[in-house]
N, CA and C atoms of all chains as a GROMACS GRO file, in nm:
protein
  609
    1UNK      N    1   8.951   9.847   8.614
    1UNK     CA    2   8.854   9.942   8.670
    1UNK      C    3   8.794  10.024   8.556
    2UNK      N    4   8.668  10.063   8.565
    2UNK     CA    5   8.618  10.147   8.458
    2UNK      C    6   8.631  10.260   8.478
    3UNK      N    7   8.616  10.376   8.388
    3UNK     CA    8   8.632  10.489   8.354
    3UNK      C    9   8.570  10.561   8.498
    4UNK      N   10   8.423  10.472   8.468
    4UNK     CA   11   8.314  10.585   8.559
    4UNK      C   12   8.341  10.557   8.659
    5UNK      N   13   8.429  10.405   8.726
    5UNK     CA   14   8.406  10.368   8.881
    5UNK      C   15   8.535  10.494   8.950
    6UNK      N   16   8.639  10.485   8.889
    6UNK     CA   17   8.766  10.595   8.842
    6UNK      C   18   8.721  10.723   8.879
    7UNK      N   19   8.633  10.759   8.814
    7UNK     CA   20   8.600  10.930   8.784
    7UNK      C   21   8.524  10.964   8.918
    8UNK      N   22   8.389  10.861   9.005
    8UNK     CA   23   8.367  10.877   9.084
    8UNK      C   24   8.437  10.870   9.195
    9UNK      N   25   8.552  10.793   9.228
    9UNK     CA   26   8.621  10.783   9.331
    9UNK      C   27   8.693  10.883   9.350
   10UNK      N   28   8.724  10.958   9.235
   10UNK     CA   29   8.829  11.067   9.200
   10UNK      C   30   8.758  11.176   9.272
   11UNK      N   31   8.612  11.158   9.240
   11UNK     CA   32   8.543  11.289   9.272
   11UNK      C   33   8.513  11.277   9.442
   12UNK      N   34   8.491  11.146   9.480
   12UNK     CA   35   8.467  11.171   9.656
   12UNK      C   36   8.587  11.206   9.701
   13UNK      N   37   8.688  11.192   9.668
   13UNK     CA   38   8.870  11.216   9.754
   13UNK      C   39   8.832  11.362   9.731
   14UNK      N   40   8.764  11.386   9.641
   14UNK     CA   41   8.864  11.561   9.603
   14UNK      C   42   8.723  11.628   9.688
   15UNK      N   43   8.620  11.630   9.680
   15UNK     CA   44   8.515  11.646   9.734
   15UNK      C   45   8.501  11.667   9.900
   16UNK      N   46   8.590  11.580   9.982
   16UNK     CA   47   8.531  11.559  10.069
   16UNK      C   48   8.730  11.567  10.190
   17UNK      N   49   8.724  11.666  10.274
   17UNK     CA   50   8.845  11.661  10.378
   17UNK      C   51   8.920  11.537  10.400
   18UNK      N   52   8.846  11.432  10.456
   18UNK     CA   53   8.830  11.328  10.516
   18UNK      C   54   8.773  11.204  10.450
   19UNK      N   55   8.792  11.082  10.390
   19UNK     CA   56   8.718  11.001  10.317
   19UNK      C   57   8.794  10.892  10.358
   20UNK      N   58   8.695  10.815  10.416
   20UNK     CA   59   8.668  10.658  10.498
   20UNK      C   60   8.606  10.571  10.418
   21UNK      N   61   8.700  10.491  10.344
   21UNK     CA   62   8.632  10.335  10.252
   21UNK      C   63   8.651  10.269  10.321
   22UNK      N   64   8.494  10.210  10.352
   22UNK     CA   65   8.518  10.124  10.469
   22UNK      C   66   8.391   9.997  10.425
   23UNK      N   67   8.411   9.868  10.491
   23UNK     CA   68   8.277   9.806  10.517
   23UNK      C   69   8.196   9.822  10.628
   24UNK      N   70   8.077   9.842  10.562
   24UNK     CA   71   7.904   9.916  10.679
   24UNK      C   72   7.952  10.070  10.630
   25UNK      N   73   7.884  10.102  10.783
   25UNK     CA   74   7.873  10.238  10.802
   25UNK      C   75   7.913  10.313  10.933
   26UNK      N   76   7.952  10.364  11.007
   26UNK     CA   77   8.034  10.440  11.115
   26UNK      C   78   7.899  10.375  11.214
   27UNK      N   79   7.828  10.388  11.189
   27UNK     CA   80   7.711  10.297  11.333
   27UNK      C   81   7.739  10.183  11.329
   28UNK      N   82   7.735  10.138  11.200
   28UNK     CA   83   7.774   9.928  11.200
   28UNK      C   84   7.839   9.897  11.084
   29UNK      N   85   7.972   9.891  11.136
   29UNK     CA   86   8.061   9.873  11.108
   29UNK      C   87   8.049   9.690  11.018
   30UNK      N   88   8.117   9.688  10.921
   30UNK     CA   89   8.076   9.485  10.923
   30UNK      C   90   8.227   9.416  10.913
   31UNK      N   91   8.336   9.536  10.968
   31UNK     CA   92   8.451   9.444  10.996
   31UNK      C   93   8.522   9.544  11.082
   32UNK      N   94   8.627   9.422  11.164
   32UNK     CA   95   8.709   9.509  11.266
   32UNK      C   96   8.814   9.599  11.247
   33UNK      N   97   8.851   9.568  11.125
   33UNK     CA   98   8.965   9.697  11.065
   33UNK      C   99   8.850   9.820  11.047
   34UNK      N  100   8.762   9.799  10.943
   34UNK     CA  101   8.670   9.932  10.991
   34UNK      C  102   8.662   9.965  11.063
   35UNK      N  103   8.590   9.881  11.199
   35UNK     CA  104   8.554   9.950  11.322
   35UNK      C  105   8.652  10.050  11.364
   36UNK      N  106   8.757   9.953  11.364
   36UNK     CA  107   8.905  10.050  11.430
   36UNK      C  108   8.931  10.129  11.364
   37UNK      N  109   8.908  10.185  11.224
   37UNK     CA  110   8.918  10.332  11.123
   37UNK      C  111   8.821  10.424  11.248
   38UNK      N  112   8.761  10.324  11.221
   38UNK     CA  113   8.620  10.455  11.284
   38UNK      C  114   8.637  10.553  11.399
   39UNK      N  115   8.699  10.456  11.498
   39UNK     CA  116   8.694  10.444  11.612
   39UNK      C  117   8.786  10.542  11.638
   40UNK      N  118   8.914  10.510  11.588
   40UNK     CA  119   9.041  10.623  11.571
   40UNK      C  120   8.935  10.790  11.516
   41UNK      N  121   8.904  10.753  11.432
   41UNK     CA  122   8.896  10.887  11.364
   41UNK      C  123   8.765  10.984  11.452
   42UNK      N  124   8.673  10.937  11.516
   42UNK     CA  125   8.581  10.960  11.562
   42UNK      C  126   8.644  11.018  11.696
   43UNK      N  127   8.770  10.904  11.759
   43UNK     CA  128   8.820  10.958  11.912
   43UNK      C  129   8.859  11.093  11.889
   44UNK      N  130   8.946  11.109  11.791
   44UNK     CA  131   9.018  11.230  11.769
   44UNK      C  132   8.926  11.361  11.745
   45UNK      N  133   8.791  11.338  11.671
   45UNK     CA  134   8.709  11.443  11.679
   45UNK      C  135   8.711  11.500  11.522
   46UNK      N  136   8.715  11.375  11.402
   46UNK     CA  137   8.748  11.458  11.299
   46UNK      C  138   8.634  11.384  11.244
   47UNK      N  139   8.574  11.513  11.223
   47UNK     CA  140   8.428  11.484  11.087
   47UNK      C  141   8.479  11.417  10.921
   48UNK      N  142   8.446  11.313  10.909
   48UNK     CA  143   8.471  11.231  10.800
   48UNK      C  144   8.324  11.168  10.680
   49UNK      N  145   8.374  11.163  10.572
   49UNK     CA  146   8.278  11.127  10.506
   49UNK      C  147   8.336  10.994  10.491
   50UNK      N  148   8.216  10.881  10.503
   50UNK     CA  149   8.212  10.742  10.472
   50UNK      C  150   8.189  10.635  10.333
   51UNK      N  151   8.237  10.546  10.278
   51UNK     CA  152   8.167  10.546  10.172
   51UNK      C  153   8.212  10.338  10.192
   52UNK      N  154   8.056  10.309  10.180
   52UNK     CA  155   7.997  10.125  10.250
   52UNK      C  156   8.059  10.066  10.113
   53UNK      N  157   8.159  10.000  10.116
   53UNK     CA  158   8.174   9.955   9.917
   53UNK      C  159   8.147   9.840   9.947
   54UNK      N  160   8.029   9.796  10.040
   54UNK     CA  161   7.980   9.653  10.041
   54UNK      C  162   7.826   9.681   9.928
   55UNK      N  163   7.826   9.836   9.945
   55UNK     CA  164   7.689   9.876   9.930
   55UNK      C  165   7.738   9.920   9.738
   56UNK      N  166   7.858   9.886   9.724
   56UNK     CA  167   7.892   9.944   9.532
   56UNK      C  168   8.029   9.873   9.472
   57UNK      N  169   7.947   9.772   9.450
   57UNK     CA  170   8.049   9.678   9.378
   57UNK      C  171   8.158   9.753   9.314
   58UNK      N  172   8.149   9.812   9.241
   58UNK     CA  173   8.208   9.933   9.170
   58UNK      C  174   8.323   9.992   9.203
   59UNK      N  175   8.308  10.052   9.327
   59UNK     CA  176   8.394  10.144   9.424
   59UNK      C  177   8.464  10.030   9.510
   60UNK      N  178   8.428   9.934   9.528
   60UNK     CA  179   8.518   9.829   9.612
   60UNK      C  180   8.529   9.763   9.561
   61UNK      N  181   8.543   9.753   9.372
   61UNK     CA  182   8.678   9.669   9.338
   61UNK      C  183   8.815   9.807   9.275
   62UNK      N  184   8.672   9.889   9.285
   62UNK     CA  185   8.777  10.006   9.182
   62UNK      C  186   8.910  10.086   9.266
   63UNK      N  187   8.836  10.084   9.398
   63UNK     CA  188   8.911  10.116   9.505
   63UNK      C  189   9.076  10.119   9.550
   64UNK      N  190   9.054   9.974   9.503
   64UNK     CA  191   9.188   9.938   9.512
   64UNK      C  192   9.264   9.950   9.383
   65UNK      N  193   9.263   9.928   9.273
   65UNK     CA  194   9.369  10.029   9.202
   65UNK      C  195   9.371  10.120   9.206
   66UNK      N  196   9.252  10.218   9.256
   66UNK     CA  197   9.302  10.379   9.249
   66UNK      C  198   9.358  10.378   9.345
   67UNK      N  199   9.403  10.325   9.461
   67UNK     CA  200   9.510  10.318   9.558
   67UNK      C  201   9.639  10.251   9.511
   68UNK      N  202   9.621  10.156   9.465
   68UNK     CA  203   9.692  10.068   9.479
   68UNK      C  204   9.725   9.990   9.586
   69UNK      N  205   9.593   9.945   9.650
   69UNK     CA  206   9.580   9.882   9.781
   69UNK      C  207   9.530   9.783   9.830
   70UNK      N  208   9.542   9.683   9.829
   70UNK     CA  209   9.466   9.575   9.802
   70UNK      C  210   9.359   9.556   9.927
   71UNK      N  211   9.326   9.679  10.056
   71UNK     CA  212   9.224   9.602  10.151
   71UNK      C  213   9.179   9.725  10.169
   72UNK      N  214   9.064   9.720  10.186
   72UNK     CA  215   8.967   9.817  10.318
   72UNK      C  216   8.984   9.802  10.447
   73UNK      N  217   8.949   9.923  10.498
   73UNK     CA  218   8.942  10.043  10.495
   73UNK      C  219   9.073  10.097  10.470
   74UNK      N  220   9.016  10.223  10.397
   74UNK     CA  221   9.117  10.310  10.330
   74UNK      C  222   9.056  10.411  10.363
   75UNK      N  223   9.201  10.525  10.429
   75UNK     CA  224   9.131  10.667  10.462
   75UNK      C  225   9.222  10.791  10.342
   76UNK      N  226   9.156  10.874  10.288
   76UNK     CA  227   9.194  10.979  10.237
   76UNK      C  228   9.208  11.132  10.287
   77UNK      N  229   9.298  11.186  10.349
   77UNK     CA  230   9.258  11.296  10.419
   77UNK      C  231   9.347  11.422  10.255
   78UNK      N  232   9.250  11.506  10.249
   78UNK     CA  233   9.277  11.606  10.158
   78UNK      C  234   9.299  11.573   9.983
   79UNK      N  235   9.231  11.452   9.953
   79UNK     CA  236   9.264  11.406   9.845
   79UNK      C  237   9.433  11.281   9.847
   80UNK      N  238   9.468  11.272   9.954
   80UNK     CA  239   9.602  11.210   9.971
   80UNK      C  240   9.564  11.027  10.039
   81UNK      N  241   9.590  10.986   9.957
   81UNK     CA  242   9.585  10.826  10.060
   81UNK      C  243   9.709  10.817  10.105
   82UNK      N  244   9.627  10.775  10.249
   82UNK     CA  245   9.702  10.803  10.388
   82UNK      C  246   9.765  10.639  10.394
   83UNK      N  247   9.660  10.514  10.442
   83UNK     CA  248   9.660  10.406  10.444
   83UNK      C  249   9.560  10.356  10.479
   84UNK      N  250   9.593  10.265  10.530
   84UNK     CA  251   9.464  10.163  10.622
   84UNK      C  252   9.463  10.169  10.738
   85UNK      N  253   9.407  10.024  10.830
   85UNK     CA  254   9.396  10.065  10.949
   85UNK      C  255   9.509  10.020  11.021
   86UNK      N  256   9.598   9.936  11.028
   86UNK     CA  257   9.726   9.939  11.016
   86UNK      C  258   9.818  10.094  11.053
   87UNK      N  259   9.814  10.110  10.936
   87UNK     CA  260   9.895  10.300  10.946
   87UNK      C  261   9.803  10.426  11.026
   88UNK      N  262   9.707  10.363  11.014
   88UNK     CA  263   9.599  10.472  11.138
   88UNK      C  264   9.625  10.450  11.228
   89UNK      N  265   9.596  10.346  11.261
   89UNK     CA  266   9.646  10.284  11.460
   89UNK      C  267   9.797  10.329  11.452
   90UNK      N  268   9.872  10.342  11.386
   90UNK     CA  269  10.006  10.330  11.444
   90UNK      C  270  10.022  10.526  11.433
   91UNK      N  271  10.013  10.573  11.340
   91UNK     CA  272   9.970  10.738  11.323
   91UNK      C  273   9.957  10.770  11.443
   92UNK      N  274   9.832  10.752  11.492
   92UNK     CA  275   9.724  10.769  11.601
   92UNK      C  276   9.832  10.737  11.707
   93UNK      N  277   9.883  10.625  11.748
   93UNK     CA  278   9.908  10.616  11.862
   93UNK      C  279  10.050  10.665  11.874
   94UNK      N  280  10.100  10.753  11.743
   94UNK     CA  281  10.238  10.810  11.751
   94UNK      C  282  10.200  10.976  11.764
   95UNK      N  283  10.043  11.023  11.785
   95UNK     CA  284  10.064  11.152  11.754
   95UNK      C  285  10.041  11.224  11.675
   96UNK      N  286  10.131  11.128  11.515
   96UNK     CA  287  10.127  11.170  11.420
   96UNK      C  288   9.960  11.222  11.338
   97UNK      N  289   9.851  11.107  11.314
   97UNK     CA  290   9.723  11.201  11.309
   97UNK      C  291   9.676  11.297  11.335
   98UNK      N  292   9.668  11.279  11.492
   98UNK     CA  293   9.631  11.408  11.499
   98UNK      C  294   9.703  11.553  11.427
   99UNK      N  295   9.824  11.508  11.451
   99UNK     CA  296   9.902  11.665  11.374
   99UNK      C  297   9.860  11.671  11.247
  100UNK      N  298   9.862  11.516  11.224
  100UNK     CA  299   9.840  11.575  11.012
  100UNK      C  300   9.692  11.639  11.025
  101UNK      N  301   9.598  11.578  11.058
  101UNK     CA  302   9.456  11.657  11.110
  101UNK      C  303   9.430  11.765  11.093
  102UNK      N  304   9.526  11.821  11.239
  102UNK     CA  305   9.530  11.943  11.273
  102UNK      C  306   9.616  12.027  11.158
  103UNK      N  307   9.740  12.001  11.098
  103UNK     CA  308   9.798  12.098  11.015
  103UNK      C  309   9.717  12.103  10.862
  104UNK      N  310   9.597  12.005  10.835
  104UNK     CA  311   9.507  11.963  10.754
  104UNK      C  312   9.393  12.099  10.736
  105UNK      N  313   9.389  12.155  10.880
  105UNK     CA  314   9.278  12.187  10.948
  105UNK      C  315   9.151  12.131  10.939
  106UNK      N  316   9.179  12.033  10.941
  106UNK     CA  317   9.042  11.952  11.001
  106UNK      C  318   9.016  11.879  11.162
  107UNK      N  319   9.102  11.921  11.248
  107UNK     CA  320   9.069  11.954  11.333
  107UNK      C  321   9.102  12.055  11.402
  108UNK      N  322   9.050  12.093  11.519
  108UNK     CA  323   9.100  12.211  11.627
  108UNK      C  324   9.213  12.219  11.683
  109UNK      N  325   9.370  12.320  11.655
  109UNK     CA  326   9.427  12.223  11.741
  109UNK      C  327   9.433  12.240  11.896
  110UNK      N  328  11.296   7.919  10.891
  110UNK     CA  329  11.257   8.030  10.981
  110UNK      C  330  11.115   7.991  10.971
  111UNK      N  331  11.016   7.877  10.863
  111UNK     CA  332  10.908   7.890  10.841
  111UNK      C  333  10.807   7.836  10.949
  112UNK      N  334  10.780   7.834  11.017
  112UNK     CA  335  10.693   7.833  11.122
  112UNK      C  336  10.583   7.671  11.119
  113UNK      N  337  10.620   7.570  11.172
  113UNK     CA  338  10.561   7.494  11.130
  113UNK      C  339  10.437   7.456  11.156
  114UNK      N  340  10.375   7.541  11.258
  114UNK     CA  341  10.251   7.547  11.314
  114UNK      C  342  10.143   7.618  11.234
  115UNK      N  343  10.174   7.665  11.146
  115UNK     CA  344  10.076   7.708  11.056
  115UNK      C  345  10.082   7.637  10.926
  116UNK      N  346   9.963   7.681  10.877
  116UNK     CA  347   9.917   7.561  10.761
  116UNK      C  348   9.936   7.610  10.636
  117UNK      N  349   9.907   7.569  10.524
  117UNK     CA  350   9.972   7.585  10.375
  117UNK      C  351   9.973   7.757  10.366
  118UNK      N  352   9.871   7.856  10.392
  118UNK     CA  353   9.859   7.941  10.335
  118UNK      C  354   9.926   8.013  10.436
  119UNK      N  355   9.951   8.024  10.559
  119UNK     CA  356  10.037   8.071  10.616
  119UNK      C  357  10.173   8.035  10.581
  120UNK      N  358  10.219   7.943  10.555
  120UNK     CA  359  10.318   7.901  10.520
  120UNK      C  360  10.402   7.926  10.382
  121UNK      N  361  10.266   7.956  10.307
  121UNK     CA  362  10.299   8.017  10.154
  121UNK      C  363  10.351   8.155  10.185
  122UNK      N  364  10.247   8.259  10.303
  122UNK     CA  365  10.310   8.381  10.348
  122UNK      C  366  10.449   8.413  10.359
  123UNK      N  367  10.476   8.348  10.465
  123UNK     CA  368  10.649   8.295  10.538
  123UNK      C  369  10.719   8.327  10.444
  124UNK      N  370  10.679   8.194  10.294
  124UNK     CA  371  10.818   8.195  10.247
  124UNK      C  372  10.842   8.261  10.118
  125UNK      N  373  10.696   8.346  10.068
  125UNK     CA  374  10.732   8.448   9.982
  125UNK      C  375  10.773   8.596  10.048
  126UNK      N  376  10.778   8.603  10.198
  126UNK     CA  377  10.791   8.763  10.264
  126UNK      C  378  10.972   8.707  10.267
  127UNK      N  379  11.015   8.591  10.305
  127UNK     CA  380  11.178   8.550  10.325
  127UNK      C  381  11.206   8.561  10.150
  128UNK      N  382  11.156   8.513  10.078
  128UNK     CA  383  11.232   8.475   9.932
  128UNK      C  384  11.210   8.645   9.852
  129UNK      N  385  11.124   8.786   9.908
  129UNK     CA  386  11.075   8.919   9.844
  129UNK      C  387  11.212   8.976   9.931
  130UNK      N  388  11.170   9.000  10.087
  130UNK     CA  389  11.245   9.086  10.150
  130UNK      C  390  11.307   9.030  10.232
  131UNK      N  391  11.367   8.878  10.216
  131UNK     CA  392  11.493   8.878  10.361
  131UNK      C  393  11.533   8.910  10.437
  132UNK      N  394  11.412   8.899  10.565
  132UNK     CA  395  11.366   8.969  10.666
  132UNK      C  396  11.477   8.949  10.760
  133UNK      N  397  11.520   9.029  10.857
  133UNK     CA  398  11.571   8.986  10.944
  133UNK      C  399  11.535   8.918  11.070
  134UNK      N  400  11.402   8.995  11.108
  134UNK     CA  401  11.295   8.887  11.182
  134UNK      C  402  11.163   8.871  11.135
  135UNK      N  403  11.050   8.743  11.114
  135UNK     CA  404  10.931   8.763  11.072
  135UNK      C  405  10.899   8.649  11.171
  136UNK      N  406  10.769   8.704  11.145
  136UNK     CA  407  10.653   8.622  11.259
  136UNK      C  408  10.541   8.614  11.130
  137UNK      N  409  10.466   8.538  11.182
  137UNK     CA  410  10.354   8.523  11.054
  137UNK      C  411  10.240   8.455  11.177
  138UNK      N  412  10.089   8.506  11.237
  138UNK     CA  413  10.047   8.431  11.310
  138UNK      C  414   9.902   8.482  11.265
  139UNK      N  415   9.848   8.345  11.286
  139UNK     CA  416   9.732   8.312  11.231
  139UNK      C  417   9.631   8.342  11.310
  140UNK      N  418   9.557   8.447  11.247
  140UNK     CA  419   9.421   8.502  11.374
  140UNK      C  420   9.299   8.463  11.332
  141UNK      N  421   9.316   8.350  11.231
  141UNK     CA  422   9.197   8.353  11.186
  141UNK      C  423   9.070   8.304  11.315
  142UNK      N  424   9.139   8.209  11.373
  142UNK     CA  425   9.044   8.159  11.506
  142UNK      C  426   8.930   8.285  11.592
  143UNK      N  427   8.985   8.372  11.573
  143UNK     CA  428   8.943   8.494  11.651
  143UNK      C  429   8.804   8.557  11.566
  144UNK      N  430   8.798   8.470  11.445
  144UNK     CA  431   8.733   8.575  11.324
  144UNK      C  432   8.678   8.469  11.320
  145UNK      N  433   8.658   8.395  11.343
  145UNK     CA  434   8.610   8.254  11.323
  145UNK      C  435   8.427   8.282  11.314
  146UNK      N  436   8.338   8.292  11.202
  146UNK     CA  437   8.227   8.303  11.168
  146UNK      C  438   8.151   8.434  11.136
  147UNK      N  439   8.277   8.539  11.121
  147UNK     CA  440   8.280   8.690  11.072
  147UNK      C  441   8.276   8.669  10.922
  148UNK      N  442   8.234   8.776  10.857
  148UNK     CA  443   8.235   8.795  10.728
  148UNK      C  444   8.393   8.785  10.663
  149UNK      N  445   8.386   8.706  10.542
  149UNK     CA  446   8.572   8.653  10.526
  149UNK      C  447   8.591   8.543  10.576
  150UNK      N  448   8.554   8.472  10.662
  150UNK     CA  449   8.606   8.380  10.709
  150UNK      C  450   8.515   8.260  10.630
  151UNK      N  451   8.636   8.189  10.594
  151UNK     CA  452   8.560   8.086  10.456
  151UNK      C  453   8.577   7.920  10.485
  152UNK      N  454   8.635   7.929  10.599
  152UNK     CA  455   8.625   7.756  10.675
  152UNK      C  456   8.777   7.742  10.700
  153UNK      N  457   8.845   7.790  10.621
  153UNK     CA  458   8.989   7.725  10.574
  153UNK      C  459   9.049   7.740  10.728
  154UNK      N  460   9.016   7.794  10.810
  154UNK     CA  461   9.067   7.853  10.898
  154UNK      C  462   9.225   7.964  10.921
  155UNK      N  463   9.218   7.928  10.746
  155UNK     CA  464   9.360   8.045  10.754
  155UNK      C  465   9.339   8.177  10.634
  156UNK      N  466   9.219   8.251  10.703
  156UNK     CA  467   9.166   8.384  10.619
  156UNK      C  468   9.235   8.507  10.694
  157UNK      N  469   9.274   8.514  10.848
  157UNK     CA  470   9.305   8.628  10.877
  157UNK      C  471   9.448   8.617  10.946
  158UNK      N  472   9.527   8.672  10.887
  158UNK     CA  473   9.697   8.694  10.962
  158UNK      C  474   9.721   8.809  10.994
  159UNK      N  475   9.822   8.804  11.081
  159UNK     CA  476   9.925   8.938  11.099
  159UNK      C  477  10.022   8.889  11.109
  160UNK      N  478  10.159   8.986  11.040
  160UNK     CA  479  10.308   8.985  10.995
  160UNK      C  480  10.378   9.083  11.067
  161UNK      N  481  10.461   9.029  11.144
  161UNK     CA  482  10.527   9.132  11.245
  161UNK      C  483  10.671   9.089  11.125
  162UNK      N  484  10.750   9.226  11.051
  162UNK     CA  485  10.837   9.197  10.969
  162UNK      C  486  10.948   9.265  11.012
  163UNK      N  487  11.115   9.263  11.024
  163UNK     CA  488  11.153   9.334  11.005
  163UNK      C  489  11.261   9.320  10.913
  164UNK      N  490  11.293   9.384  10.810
  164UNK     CA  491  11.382   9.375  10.700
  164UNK      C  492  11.437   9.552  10.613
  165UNK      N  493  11.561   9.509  10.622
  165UNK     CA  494  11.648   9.623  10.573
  165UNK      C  495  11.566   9.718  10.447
  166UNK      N  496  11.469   9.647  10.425
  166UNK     CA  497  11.430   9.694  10.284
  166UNK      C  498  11.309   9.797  10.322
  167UNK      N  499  11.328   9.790  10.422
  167UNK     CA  500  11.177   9.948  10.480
  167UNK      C  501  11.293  10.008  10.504
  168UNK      N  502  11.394  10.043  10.553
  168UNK     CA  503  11.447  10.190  10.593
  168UNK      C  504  11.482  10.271  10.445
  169UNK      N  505  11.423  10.397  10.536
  169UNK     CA  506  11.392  10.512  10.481
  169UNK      C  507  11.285  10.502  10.391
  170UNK      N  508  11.153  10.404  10.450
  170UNK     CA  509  11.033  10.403  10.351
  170UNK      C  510  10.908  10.460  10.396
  171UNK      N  511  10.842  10.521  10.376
  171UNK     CA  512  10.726  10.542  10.428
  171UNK      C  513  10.652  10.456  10.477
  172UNK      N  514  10.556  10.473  10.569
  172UNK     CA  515  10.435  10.326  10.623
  172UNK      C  516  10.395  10.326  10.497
  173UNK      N  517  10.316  10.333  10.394
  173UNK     CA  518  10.283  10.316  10.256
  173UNK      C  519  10.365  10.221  10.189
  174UNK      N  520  10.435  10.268  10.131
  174UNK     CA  521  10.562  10.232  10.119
  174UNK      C  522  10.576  10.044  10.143
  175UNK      N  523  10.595  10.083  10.293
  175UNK     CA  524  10.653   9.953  10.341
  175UNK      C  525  10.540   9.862  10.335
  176UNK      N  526  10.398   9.908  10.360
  176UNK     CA  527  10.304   9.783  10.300
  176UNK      C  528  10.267   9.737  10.199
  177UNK      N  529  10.298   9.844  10.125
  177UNK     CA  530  10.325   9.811   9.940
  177UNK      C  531  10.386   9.677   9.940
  178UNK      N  532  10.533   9.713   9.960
  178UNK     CA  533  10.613   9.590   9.991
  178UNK      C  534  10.590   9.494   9.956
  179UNK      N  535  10.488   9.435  10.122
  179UNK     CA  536  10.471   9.345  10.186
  179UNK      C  537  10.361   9.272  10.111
  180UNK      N  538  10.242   9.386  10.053
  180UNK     CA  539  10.140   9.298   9.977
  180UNK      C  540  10.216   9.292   9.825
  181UNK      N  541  10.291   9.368   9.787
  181UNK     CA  542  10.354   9.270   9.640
  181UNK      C  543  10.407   9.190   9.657
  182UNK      N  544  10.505   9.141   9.742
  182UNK     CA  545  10.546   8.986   9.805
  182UNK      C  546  10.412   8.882   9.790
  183UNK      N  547  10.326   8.906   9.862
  183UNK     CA  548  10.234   8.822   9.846
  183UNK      C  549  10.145   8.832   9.725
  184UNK      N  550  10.161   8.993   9.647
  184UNK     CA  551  10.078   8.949   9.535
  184UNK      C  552   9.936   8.892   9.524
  185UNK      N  553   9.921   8.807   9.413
  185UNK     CA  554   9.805   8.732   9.446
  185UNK      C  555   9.758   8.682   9.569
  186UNK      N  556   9.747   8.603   9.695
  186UNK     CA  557   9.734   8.604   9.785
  186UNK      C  558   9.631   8.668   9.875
  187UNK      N  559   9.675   8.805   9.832
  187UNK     CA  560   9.606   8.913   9.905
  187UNK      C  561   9.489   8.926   9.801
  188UNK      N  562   9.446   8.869   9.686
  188UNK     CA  563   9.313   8.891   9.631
  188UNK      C  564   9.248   8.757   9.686
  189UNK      N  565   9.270   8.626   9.665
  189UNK     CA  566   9.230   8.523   9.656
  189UNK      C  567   9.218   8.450   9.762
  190UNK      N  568   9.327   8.405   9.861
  190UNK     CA  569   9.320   8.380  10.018
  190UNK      C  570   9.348   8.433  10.118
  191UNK      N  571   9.399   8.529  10.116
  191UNK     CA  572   9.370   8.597  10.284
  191UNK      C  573   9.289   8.746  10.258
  192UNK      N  574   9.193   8.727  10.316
  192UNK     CA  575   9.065   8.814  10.359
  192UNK      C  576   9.136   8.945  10.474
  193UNK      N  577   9.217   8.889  10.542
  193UNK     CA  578   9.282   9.013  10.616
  193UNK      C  579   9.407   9.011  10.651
  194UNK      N  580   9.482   9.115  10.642
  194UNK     CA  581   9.639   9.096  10.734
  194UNK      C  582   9.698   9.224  10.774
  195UNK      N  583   9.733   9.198  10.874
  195UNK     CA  584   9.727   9.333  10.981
  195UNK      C  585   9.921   9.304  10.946
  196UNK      N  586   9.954   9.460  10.933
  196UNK     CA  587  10.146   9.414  10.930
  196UNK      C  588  10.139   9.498  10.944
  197UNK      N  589  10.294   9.479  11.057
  197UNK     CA  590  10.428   9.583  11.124
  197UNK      C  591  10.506   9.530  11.062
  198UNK      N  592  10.577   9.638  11.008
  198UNK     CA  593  10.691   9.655  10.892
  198UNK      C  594  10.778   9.722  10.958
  199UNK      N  595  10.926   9.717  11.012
  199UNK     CA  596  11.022   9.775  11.077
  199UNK      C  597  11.148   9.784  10.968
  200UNK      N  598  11.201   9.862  10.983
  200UNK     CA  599  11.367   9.876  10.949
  200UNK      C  600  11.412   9.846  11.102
  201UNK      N  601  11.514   9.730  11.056
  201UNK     CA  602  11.579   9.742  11.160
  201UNK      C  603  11.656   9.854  11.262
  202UNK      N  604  11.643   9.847  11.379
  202UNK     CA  605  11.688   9.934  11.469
  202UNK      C  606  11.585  10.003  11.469
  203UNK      N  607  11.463  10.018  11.477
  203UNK     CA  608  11.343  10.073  11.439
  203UNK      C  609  11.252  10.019  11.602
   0.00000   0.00000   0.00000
C-alpha cells in the first residue's frame, strides 16, 4: 500500500463517526454484503459516511491492509474497525450495535 | 469430513480450515449458484461460500479475531479465488 493511499484512509476513519467501505453507494449498492451493511446501518438510524472503492483503486486495495481484512464492506465506527458484514448482521441481531452506537453516541438512545 | 459435493476450490477450503483449526464441526457450502451473473462471479461456479465453523480455537476470541483466523487459513484464496465468504465462527458450546 502506498504512503498516500495509507494517509487518506487514515484520514476518513478519524474524520468521520461512522465509515462504510463498501461497493456502489447506499442508493446502489453493487454487492449483497454491501447492501446488507447498508441496510443494517440505515435500519438502526445511524448517519454514516460511505466510501465506493470500486470508484478508487487505491482505497480498495489499500483498504485491506489497513485493516487487515481481506473483503468489503468494512465498517469503522469512531476510528475502530468493527468488521464486515458478517459481524454487523450478527452485532445487529444480538443488540450489540445498536449499544455500541448508542454508547458511541451516534445514535439516540 | 471433506464434503464431496463440492468442487476443487471448495474443497481446497475444507481442508485448509481442518489442517489451520481442527474444527470440531465445519460445513463449507457453495452459494455461488445464487450469485450466478453478479459482479465476482467468474464462471467457475465456485466464487461465493459460506463456512459454518466450529473449533476450540475461537474461545475467548473476538468476532475479529475469529475471522482473522479463518481468512489466514485460507490465506491466499481469499485474494485470488473466492470473491466472497460469509463465516460463523463458534467456540464450542457457543
Amino acid at each position: 500500500m502506498t504512503d498516500t493511499a495509507h494517509d487518506r484512509i487514515s484520514e476518513i476513519v478519524s474524520n468521520n463517526d461512522v465509515v462504510l467501505f463498501m461497493k456502489g453507494t447506499p442508493l446502489f449498492p453493487q454487492c449483497g454484503f454491501s447492501s446488507r451493511a447498508v441496510a443494517i446501518l440505515e435500519r438502526l438510524g445511524a448517519p454514516f459516511e460511505s466510501v465506493d472503492v470500486l470508484q478508487d483503486q487505491e482505497v480498495r486495495q489499500g483498504i485491506k491492509s489497513f485493516s487487515d481484512w481481506p473483503t468489503i464492506p468494512q465498517l469503522y465506527v469512531k476510528g475502530e474497525f468493527l468488521g464486515g458484514s458478517d459481524i454487523m448482521m450478527e452485532m445487529y441481531e444480538a443488540g450489540e450495535l445498536q449499544q455500541l452506537l448508542t454508547d458511541q453516541g451516534v445514535i439516540a438512545a | 469430513m471433506v464434503d464431496s459435493s463440492l468442487g476443487p476450490v471448495g474443497q481446497e477450503i475444507a481442508a485448509r480450515l481442518e489442517a489451520a483449526l481442527t474444527p470440531e464441526r465445519l460445513a463449507v457450502i457453495n452459494d455461488s449458484a445464487q450469485h450466478r451473473g453478479h459482479m465476482g462471479d467468474d464462471g467457475s461456479g465456485e466464487s461465493h461460500f459460506t463456512v459454518e465453523i466450529v473449533a476450540a480455537a475461537f474461545a475467548g476470541q473476538s468476532r475479529v479475531a475469529r475471522q482473522r483466523l479463518v481468512n489466514s487459513a485460507l490465506g491466499d484464496m481469499m485474494r485470488e479465488k473466492v470473491h466472497a465468504l460469509a463465516i460463523k465462527a463458534r467456540a464450542p458450546g457457543e
